[in-house]
N, C-alpha and C positions, 0 to 999 in steps of 0.2 A: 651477297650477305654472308658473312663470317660469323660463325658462333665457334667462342672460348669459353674453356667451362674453367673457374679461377680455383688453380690449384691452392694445396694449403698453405704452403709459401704468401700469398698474394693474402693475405686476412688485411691488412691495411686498404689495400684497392677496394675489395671487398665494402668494408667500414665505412667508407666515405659514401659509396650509396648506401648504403643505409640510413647513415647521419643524414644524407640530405634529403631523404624521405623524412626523417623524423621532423627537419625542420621548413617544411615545405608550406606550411600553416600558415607560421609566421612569418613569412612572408607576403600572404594576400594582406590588403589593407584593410578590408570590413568583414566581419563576421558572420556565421551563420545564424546567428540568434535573432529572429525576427523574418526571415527569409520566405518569402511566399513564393509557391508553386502553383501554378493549375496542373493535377495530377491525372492520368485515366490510369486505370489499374483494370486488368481484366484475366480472370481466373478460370480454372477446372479445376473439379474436387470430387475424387474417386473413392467413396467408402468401399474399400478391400473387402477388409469384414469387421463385421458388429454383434452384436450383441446385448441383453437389455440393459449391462451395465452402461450403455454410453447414455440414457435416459440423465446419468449421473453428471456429464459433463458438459459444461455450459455451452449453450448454443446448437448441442448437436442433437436434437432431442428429435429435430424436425427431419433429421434421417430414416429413422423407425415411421415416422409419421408420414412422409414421402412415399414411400413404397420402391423410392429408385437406389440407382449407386451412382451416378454421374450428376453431377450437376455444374452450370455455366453461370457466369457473371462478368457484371463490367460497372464500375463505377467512374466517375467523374466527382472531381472535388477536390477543395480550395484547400494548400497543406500551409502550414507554419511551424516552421524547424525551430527548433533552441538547441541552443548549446549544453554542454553540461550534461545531466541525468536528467533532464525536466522531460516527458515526454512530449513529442512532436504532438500539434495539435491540426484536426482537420475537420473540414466542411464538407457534408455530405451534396451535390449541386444535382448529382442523376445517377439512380441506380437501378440495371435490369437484374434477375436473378431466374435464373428454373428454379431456385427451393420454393418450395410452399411459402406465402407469404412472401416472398423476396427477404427472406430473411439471409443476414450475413453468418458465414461458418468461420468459424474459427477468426477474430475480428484481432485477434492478439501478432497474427501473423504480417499486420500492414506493417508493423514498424521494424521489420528483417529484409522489408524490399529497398529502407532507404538508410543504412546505418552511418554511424558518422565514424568513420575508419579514422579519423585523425586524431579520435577525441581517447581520452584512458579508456573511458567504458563506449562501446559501440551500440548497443541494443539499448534501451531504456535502463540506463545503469547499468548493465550486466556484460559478459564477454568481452577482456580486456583484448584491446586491440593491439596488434603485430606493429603497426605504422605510428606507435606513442613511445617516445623517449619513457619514459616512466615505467612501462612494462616488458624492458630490453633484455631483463635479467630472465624473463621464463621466456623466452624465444630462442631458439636457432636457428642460422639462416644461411641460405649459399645463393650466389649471385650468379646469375650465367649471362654473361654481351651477348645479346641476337644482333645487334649493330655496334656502330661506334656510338650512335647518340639512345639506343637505348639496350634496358636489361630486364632482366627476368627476377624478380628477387624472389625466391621461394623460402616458406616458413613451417617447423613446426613448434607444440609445444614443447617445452622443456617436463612437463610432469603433464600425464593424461585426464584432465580438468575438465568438467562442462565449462569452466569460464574461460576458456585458449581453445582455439579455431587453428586446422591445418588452412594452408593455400600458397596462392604466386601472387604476385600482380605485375604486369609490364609498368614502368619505370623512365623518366628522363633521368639522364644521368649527370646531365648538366645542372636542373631545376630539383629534382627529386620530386617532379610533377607524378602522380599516379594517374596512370592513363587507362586500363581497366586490372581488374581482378578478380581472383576467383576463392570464395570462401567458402568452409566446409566446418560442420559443426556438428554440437547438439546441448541442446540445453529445456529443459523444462518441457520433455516428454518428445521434441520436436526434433528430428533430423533434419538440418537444412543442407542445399547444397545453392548456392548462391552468386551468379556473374553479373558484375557491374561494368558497364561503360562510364569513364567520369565527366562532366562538365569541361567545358573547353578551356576555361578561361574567369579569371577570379576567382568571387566566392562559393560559383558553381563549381568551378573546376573541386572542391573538398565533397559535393555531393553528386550523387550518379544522375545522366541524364538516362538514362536507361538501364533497367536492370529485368533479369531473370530468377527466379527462386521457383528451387523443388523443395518440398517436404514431406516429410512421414512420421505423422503420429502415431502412435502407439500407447495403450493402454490395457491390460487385462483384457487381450484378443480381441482388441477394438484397432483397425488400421485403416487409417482415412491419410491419402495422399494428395499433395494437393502439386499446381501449376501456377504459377503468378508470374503476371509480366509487368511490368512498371514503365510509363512515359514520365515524366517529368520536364518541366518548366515550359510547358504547351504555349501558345500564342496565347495574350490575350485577349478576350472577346465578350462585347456586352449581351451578348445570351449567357454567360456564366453568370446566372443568377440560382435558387434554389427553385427546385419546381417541385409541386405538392402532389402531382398525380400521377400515376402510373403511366397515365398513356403518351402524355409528357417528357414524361423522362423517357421513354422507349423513343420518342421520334429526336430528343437531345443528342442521343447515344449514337440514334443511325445517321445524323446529318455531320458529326463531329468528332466521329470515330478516327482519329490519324491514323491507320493503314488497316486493308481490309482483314474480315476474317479468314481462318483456314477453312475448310471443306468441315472438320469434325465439329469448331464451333456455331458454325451458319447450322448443321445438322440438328444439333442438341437445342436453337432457339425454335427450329424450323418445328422438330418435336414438342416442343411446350407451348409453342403457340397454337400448334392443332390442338391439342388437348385442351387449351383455353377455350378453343371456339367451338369442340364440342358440350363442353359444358355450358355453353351462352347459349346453344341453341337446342337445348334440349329442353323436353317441355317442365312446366313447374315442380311436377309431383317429382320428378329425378332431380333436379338441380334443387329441393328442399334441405337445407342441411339435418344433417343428425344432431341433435342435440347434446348426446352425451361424447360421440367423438370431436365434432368441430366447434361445440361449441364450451361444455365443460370443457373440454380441454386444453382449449385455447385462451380460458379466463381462468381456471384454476391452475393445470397442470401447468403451465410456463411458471408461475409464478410459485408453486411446492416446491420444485426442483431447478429453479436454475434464477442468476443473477438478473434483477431486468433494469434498464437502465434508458435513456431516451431525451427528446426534447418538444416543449409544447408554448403554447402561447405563439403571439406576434413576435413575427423573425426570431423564432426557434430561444425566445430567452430564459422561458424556464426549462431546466434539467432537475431528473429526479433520476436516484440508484435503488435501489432495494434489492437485500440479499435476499438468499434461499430462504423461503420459512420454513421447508423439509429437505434440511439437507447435510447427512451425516458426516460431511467437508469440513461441519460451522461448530464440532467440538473438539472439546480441547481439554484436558486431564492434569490436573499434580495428586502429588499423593495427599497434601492438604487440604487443597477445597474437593476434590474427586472430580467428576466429569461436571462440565458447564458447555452447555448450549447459548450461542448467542444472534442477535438478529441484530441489523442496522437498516436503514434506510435515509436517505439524505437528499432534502428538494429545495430549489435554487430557483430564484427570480430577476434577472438585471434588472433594474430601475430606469438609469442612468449611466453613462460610461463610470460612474464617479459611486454607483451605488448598489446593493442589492438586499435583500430577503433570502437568508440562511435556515433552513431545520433539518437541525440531527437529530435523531432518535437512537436511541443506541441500548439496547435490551439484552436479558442476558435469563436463562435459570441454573440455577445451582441443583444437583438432583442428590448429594451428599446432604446439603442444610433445606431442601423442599422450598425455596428460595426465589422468586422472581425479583430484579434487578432492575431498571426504569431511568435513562438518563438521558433528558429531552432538552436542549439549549435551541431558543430560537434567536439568532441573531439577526440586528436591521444593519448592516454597513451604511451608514452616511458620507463618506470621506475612504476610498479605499489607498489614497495616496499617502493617510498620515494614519490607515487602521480606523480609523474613529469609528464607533461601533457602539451601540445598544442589544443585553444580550440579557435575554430571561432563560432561566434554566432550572427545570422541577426534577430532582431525585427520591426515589422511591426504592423500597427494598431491605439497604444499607441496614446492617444489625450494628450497635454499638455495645461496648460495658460501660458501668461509670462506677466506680466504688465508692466516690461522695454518698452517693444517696443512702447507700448500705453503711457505711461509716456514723452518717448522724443518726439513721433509726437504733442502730445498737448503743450510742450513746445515749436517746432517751428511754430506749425501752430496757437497757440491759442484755441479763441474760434470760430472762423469760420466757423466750421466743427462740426456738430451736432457728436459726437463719441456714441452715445449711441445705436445707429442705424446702423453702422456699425462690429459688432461683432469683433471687433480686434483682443484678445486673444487669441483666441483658435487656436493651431497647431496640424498638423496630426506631428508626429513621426515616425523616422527611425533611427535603429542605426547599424551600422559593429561593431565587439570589436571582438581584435586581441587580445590573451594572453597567457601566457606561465606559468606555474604554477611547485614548484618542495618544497618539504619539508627538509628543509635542517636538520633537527632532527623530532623525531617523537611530538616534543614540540614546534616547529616552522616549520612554510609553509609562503613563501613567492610570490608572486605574480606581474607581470607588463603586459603591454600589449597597444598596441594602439586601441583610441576610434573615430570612425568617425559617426559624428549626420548629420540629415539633416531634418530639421523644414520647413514642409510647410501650407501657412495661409488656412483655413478652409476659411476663407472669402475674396475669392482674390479680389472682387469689391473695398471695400474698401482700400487695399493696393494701385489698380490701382489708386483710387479719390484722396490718398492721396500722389503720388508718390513715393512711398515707394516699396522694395523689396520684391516678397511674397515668396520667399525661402529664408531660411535661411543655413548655414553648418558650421560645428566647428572640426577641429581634434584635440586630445587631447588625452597625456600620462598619466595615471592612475598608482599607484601599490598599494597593498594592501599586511598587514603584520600579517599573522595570530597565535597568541602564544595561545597552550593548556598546561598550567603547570602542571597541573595530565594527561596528553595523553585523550586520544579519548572519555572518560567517564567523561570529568570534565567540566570547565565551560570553554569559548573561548572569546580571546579576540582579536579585528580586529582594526587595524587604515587604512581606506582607504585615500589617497589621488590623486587629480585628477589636472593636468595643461595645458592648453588650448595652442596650437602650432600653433604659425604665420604666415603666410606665405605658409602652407598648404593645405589652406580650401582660395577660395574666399572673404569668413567673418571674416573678422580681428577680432573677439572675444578673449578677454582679461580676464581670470577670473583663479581660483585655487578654489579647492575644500577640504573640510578636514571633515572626519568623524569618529568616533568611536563606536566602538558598544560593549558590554557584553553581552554576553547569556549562560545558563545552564539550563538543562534539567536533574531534578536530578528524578530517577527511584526509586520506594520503594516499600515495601511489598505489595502484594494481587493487583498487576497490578494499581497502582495508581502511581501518577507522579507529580513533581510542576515543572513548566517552568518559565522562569524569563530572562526578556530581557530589558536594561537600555542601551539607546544610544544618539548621540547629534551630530551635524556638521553644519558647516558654511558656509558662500562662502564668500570668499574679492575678490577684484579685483583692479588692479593698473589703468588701463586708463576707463575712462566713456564712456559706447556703450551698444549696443545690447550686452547680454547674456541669456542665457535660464537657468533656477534651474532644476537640474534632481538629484536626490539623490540615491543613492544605497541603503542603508538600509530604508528608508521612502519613499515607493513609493505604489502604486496601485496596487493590482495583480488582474489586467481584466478577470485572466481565471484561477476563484475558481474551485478546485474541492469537494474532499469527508472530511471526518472528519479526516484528517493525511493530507490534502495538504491546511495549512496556517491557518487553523481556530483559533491559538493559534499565539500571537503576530501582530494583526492586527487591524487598529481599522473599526470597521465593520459600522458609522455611521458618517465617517467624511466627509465630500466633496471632493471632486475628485481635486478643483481647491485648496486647503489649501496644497495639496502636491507638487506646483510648484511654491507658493507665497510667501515663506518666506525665508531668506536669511541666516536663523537660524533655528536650533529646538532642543529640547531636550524629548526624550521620552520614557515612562516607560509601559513593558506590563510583566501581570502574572497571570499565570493559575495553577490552581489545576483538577486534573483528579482523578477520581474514578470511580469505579461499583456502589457503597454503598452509595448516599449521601441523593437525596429527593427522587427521582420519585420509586429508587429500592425498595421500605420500603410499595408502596402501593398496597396491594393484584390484583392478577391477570396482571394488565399494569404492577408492579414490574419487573417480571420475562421476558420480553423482553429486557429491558434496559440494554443493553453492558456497557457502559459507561455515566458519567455526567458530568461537567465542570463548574467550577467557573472561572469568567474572571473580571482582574480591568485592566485599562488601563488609562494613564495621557498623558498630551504634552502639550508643551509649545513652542509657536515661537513669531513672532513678529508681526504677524499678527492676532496672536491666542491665547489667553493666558489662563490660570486655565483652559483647556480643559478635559472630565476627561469620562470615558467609562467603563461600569460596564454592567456583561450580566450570563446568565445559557442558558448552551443547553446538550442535550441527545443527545444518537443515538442507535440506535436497528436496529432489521434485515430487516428495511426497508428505515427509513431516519434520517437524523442528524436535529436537530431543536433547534436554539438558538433564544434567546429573548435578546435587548440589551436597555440599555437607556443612553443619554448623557444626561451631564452634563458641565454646561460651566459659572466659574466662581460661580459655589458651586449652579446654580440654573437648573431646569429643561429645557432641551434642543431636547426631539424629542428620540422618539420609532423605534423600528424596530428588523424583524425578520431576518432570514437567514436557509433557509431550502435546503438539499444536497441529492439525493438519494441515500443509501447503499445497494439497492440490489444486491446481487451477484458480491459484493466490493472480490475482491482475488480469486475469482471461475476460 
């Protein structure tokens, strides 16, 4: 065997393995997207050291609770790869554990065992890969022949990124076939160090039949390391089916194990199963649980402090998620609304291949306006090939202004009545919206449904001084017309319209609603993105009265979350009452996203920075005019932070931040 290390002369020779690694893809004829494995995965997980902050982090809570530092596993289960950023999707078939309960640690780490090295992004979106045309420009690379027919391609980043990975991988040089490698990283608290052996042949040959991973996490004196081994695309066999019991899946795991254990993990089961069976045989009064450690614990505290998420029913078809209800991850701060706490939860029923039963719930408070927030949509899918869908959904919270109302009491009462001291405008909100949704081409989605409001005054004294009504209600037909001309990946355009129904509601409200919107999100190389949103609508009305402005696409989102829920198209410095004052509006918002822009380029803070964003932002209404919003923010493995400044009429108008927690965002 001959090894040449390719002087700098040779960059051409060089090139070509490269090039034919980039194009080695396209070459197989079918893709990964749909690709089923039977997987075993089998792990050690060594908490170093802890502390009561890790009670903080999701799933590991059962460490402290445990009493050990070592713990064993092995599961069995059905994978399905996609292409793209969509995350790989998998079937739980058999799983042993020493954690208390057999619960999973750290469950974020399966998708680092199987990355898709060929694709831009390799991890669930994230860490631009070495072996993509598209991210050639932050790479450096040197080739070194260990034979004639193959090479060693080694790589690192051009700029010291959590989203670029150093490594090798052996090489055909004829195919630009990857035949294994070896990846090193880190990204989102997690130290990986990473060898894969690849598939022989086809669509395998793009994913690993076998892989190794180390890691180390790390968090405020919290270091938990773990060991994973990965088999992939096992035989398959009609015992891979789902088994419900414990002792089940223990006799699954020992009859179908592909290669035996080592000495230290035969030890670590050998140890847990003692321990099982002297707790089985011990007499009642010891094997009693405690009630405030096993059993408060295990029904409150998981559920204060950490994400719980799951599946129930016949063959596993409903799934439910619910966040932390105590947990100081879930706020989120601008310098206008102040701090906001928010909750979610969302439960899911398949019916039918063809159907399901949707509920979000999505909660929020505001501790600057003392404020609870309430946005609960339950949707029934009938049709999930064309969307058709049935969707009730009740909002609660929402304060609005209306200066109509205050408008006609001083034109009957005059000046009489001091109004400045009476706080008129302000309404608490409530709304019902009935709707029915169905795509009648994969290029148009249409939309109707009825909408019932009910306005009541914040300040019922004055309504009472002034003889005036302090509820208000309005029902009204809505529909909206959604055309995507290139399908799902292209820009969208929506005309909503809204008409107010008499004789329904109490409040003979008189009004029509009309709005328009454009938006695209177009995706580009090395995970970067430009967003672009231009919209405008109006209200007319035929008879003079009470009405209230409520807009669909120009409204307030009370309950911010993380850096993917709104931060993009919103404007973050405007007044809360400008978005129910004006009768008009027309508004333009666009962002630029990247890894690469200011903060990643500065040594050491660089290498945290996930992402960075440029924001402009304009509008114009009748109340408002040359109104204009220009802002930067980051976000890394800890929180999202943007800085914005208005501008109003080309002059300066007032500062302000917006800061989001990303800890343990997808864990």
């Amino acid at each position: 065997m001959s090894v040449v290390v390719l002087a700098e002369g040779k960059d051409k020779q060089k090139q070509f393995v490269v090039e034919r690694v980039y194009d080695y893809s396209a070459t197989i004829d079918s893709v990964v997207e749909g690709i089923t494995s039977f997987t075993y995965l089998k792990y050690q997980m060594a908490a170093t050291h802890y502390n009561n902050i890790i009670y903080c982090v999701p799933r590991l809570y059962n460490i402290p609770r445990s009493g050990k530092r070592i713990f064993y596993g092995e599961h069995f289960m059905h994978e399905t790869f996609h292409e793209g950023e969509e995350e790989d999707k998998w079937m739980n078939i058999a799983h042993i554990s020493t954690m208390r309960r057999r619960r999973t640690l750290l469950p974020n780490l399966r998708s680092y065992l199987a990355p898709h090295i060929y694709s831009p992004a390799i991890i669930d979106g994230n860490i631009l890969s070495p072996f993509n045309r598209l991210n050639h420009r932050l790479y450096k690379y040197n080739v070194i022949y260990v034979s004639d027919s193959i090479a060693q391609v080694e790589f690192t980043p051009q700029v010291n990124n959590t989203q670029a990975i150093t490594g090798q991988a052996k090489v055909e040089t004829e195919t630009g076939k990857i035949l294994s490698c070896y990846l090193e990283g880190e990204f989102d608290m997690v130290r990986f160090k990473l060898n894969m052996e690849m598939g022989d042949e086809g669509v395998r040959s793009l994913l690993p039949k076998r892989s190794k991973l180390y890691t180390r996490f790390t968090f405020l004196d919290n270091i938990i390391e773990t060991d994973y081994e990965g088999t992939f695309f096992l035989p398959d066999s009609p015992d891979y089916k789902v088994i419900d019991d414990e002792e089940g899946e223990r006799e699954f795991v020992e009859r179908h194990r592909p290669y035996p254990l080592t000495p230290l993990e035969a030890g670590l089961l050998a140890e847990y199963d003692s321990v099982q069976a002297v707790r089985r045989n011990a007499p009642p009064s010891v094997r009693k649980k405690n009630f405030t450690k096993d059993v408060l614990w295990d029904i409150f505290g998981e559920h204060l402090f950490h994400r719980i998420r799951g599946r129930f029913g016949p063959e596993d078809r409903g799934y439910f998620r619910l966040s932390p209800i105590l947990n100081p991850l879930y706020f989120s701060y601008t310098g206008r609304r102040g701090f906001t706490y928010r909750l979610s939860a969302n439960i899911s029923y398949t019916l039918s291949p063809n159907s399901e039963i949707l509920i979000r719930q999505k909660m929020g408070y505001s501790f600057k306006w003392h404020r609870f927030y309430v946005e609960a949509p339950v949707t029934y899918t009938f049709d999930k090939a064309h969307e058709g869908n049935i969707k009730v959904t009740f909002k609660d919270g929402n304060q609005i202004t209306n200066s109509t109302v205050i408008d006609i009491l001083k034109e009957e009462k005059g000046d009489t009545i001091d109004w400045d001291n009476l706080d008129l405008e302000y309404f608490k909100h409530q709304q019902l919206d009935f709707t029915m949704h169905y795509n009648i081409t994969p290029f148009l989605g249409l939309e109707a449904g009825i909408l019932k409001n009910r306005w009541m005054a914040v300040s019922s004294d004055g309504f009472i001084i002034t003889g005036k009504p302090q509820v208000y209600e309005s029902t009204s037909f809505h529909t909206e017309a959604k055309v995507l001309p290139l399908g799902k990946q292209g820009p969208v355009f929506t005309v909503d319209y809204e008409r107010s129904i008499n004789g329904l509601s109490k409040d003979k409200m008189n009004y029509e609603r009309w709005e328009f919107d454009f938006s695209y999100l177009k995706k580009l190389s090395c995970i970067r993105s430009v967003s672009l949103r231009v919209g405008g609508g109006f209200y007319t009305t035929h008879t003079t009265g009470v009405y209230f402005l409520d807009y669909t696409n120009f409204r307030e989102n009370n309950i911010p979350g993380g850096w993917n829920d709104d931060w993009s198209g919103e404007f973050e410095l405007l007044h809360r009452n400008y978005y129910n004052a004006s009768k008009y509006y027309l508004r333009m918002n666009a962002t630029y996203e990247s890894p690469f822009l200011l903060m990643s380029w500065i040594p050491v803070i660089g290498h945290t920075i996930e992402k960075e964003r440029f924001y402009i932002s304009g509008l114009r209404a009748n109340k408002l005019s040359h109104y204009a919003e220009i802002g930067y923010s980051f976000t890394n493995r800890f929180v999202s932070l943007g800085c914005f400044m208005a501008l109003k009429r080309g002059h300066y108008n007032g500062m302000g931040v917006r800061v989001g927690f990303e800890l343990f965002n997808g864990w």
